[in-house]
N, C-alpha and C positions, 0 to 999 in steps of 0.2 A: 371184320378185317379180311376172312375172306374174299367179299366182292372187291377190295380193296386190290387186294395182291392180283387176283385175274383182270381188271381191268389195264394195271401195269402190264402184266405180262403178254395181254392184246398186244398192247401198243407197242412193246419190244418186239414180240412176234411178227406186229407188221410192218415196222421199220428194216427188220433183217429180211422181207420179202422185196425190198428195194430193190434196185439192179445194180447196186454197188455190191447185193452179195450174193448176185445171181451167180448160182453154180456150188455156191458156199454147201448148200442142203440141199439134197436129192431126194426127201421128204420131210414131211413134217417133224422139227427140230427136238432133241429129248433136252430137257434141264442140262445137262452136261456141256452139249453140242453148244446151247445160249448161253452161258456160264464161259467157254471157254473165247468166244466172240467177243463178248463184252471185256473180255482180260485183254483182249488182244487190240479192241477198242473202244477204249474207256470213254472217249468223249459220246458214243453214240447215246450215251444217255442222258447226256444232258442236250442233246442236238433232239430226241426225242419230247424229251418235256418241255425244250420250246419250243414246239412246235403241238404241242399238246396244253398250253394253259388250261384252256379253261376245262379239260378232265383232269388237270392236275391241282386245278384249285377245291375239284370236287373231291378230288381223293383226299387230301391235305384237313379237309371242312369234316368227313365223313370220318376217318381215323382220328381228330380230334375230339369229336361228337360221342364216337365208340369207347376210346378211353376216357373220356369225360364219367362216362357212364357205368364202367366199369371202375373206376376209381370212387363214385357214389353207392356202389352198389358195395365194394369190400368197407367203406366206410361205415354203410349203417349194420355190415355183418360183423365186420366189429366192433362198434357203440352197442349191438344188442349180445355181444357175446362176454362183454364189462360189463353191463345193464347186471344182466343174468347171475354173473356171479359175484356182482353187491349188495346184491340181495341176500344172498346166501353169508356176505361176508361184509358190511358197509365198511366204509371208508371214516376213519376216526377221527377228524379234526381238534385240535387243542383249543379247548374252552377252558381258559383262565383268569383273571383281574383286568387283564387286558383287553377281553374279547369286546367286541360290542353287539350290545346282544337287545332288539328293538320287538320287542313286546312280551309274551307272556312264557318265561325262562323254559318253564315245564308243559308248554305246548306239546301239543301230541306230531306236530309237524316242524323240523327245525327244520330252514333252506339258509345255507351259507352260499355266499358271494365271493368268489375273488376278482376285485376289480381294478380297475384303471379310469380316473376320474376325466381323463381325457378322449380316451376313446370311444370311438362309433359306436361302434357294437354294443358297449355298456350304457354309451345314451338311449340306446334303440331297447335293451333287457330293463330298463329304468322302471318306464309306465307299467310293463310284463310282472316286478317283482312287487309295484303298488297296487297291480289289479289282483295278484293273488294274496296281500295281507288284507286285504278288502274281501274279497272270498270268502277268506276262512276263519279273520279274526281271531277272536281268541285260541284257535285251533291252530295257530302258525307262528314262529317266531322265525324272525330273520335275523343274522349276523353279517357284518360286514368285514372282509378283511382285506387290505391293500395288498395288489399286484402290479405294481408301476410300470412299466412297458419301456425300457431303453430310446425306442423310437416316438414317446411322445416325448417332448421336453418339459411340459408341464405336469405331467400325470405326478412326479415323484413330489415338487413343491406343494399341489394341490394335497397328497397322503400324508406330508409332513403337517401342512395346518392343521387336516382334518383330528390328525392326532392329540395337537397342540390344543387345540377348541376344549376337544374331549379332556383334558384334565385340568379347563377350567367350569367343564359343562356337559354332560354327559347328556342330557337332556340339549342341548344346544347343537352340539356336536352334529345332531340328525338332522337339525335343520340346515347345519354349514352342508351337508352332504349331500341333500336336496336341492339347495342350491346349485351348486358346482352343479350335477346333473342336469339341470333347468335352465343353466346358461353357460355350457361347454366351449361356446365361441368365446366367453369372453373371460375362461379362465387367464390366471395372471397375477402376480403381486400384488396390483392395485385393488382388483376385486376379493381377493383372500381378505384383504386389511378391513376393506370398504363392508363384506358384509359380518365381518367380527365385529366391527364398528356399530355395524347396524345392531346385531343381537346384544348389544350391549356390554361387548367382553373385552377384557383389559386385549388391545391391540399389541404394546411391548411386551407383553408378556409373551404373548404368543409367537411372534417373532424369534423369541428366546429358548422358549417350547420348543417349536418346530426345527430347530438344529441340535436338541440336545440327544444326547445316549439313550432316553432312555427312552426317546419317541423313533429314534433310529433303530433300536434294535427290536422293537415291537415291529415296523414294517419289515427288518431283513427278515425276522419268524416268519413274519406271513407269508413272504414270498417264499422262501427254503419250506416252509410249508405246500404250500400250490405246484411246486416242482417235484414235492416228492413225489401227490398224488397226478402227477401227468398233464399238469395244464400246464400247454405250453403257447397260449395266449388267452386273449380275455375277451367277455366272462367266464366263467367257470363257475359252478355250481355243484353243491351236495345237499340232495337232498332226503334227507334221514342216510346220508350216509351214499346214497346213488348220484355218480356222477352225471351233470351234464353236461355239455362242451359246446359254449357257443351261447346266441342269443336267439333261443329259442321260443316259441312262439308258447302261451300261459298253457294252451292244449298241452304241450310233451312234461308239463311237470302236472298237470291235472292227473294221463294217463298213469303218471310214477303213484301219486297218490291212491288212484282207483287200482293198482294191482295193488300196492300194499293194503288197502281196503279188502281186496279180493283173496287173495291166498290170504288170510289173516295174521299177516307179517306183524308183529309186533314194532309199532315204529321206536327209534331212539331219539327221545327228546335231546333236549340241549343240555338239560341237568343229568343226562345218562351218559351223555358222553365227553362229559367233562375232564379233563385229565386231573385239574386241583378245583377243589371249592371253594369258590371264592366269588366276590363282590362283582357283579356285572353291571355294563352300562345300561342302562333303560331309557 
């Protein structure tokens, strides 16, 4: 920002060397002296800058650039300054009858999900969170839990089937969920129906499911959930308890792994951080 401010301050410097304020300054002008000019005529600055485009397209480019970067840089000082102290302290997610919980309960690696079946980002973390149950296998269990996003209109429909599925299929359920993911352009009504139709599962019923209390109040938890712990869009991720924020590439939950690996963190499975014990989906 420096070069930023002295290049302006050239060009006000050399616009007040005009002959419109020959006499104005008997030497070279102090902050004051230009300060008090510019009160006195306010438009010289904007008579300057156009007449100055294209360094003021470069100033505009260059102070964007700078705060860009600066705004990157307090970002990853504070994702590694919550990193740091989740470690010390993870984040506890409620695992209960409702959870859904996709492979081996007592895994040594639990990664939960908060997502939105509509969104980008969560299409793009999708392949991300099937390359790392592929990884680690047995050494990983995933949970998924609903964060509907206001601004998708389908993210909240598509969480009410997923739900709905799941209490005629828990085993099924994961398939309805892979779908959606796999074909996000063409989420919709007709394809909720279309692939419960397909999986073989009663279709009115689920329709019936997906508006009742008790599939609504399992996705308001999850969301009043996600809100407590600080996601304030999606994905969102915890894993063994370490947040991550965003749709990050398989490396940044590797690296979580390999430091829990490394200081010999004791991880918190899924069965340790259960709030009640109880019957999970698989």
């Amino acid at each position: 920002m420096k070069k930023t401010y002295a290049l302006v301050s050239s060009l006000l410097i050399g616009s007040l060397s005009l002959p419109a304020f020959s006499g104005v300054f008997s030497s070279q002008p102090s902050d004051k002296e230009i300060e008090d000019v510019l009160k006195a005529h306010p438009d010289l600055i904007l008579n300057v800058l156009r007449d100055h485009k294209s360094e003021l397209y470069d100033i505009v480019s260059q102070a964007f650039q700078e705060e860009q970067v600066k705004r990157e840089k307090d970002a990853e000082a504070q994702e590694k300054k919550e990193e740091d102290e989740a470690f010390k302290h993870p984040y506890q997610p409620v695992i209960d009858k409702n959870t859904m919980i996709r492979g081996n309960k007592n895994a040594k690696y639990t990664l939960v999900e908060y997502s939105d079946f509509q969104c980008p980002y969560c299409g793009r973390a999708f392949p991300t969170v099937q390359a790392l149950r592929k990884k680690y296998g047995s050494q990983m269990c995933f949970i998924y839990k609903n964060m509907p996003l206001p601004m998708h209109p389908q993210s909240m429909p598509a969480a009410e089937y997923f739900e709905a599925v799941a209490l005629q299929s828990r085993k099924k359920a994961w398939l309805f969920n892979d779908k959606m993911y796999e074909n996000q352009s063409r989420l919709g009504p007709a394809f909720y129906k279309q692939t419960i139709k397909e999986l073989g599962l009663n279709v009115k019923q689920a329709e019936k499911d997906a508006k009742s209390k008790r599939v609504q109040d399992i996705i308001q938890a999850e969301i009043k959930e996600a809100e407590k712990f600080g996601f304030t869009g999606t994905p969102g991720f915890l894993l063994n308890g370490i947040p991550v924020r965003g749709a990050y590439p398989e490396e940044k939950f590797i690296s979580i792994i390999d430091r829990l690996n490394h200081k010999g963190e004791k991880p918190t499975s899924a069965k340790k951080t259960a709030a009640t014990t109880a019957k999970t989906r698989n």
